[in-house]
C-alpha positions as CSV (number, residue, x, y, z in Angstrom):
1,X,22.5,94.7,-42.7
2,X,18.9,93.2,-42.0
3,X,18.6,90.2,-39.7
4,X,16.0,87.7,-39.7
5,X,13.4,87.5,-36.5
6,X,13.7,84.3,-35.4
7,X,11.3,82.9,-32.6
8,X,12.9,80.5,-30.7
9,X,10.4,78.4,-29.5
10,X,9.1,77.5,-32.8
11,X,12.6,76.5,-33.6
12,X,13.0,74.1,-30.7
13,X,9.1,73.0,-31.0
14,X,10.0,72.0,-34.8
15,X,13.4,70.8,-33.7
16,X,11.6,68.7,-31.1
17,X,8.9,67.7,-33.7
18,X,11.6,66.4,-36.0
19,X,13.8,64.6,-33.4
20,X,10.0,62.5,-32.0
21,X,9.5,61.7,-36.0
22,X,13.0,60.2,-36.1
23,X,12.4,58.1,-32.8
24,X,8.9,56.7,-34.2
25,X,10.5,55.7,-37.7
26,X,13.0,53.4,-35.8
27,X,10.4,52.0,-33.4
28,X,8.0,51.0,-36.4
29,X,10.7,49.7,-38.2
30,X,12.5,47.9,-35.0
31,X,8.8,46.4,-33.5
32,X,6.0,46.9,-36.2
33,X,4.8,44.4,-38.3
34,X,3.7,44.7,-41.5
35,X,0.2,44.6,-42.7
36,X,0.1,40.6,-44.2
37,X,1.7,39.8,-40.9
38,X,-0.9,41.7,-39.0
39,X,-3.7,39.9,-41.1
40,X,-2.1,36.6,-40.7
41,X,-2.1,36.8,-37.3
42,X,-5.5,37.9,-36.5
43,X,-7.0,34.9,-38.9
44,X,-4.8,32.6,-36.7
45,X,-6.0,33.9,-33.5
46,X,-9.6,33.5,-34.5
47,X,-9.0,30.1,-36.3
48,X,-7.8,29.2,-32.3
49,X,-10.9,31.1,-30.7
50,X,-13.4,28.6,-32.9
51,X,-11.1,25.8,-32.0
52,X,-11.7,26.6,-28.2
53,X,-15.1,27.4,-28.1
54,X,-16.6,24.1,-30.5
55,X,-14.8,21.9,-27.6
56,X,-16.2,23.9,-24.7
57,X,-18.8,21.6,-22.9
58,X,-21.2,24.7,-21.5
59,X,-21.6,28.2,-23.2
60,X,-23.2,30.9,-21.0
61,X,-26.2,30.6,-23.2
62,X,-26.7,27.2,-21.5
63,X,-26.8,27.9,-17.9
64,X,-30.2,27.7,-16.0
């Protein structure tokens, strides 16, 4: 009757591992966006950006 040598640190390091990969799954589904989103919301912010600066009056390119 052989038994196997288990380490035991590697089992709760690898335990551990899985148990963090778990967690992350949930958070990027619960708060992540997906990739369209991600693009349609950086082409927005930049569509505002231009917005802003054509109406500023100075730009620091201006200034004596």
């Amino acid at each position: 009757m052989a038994a196997d040598i288990v380490n035991l640190r590697k089992v709760r390091k690898a335990r551990a591992r899985v148990d963090r990969e778990t967690k992350a799954e949930a958070n990027r589904r619960l708060h992540g966006m997906t990739k369209a989103e991600r693009e349609k919301a950086a082409d927005t912010r930049g569509r505002l950006e231009r917005h802003v600066e054509g109406h500023r009056r100075e730009t620091d390119g201006d200034k004596p």
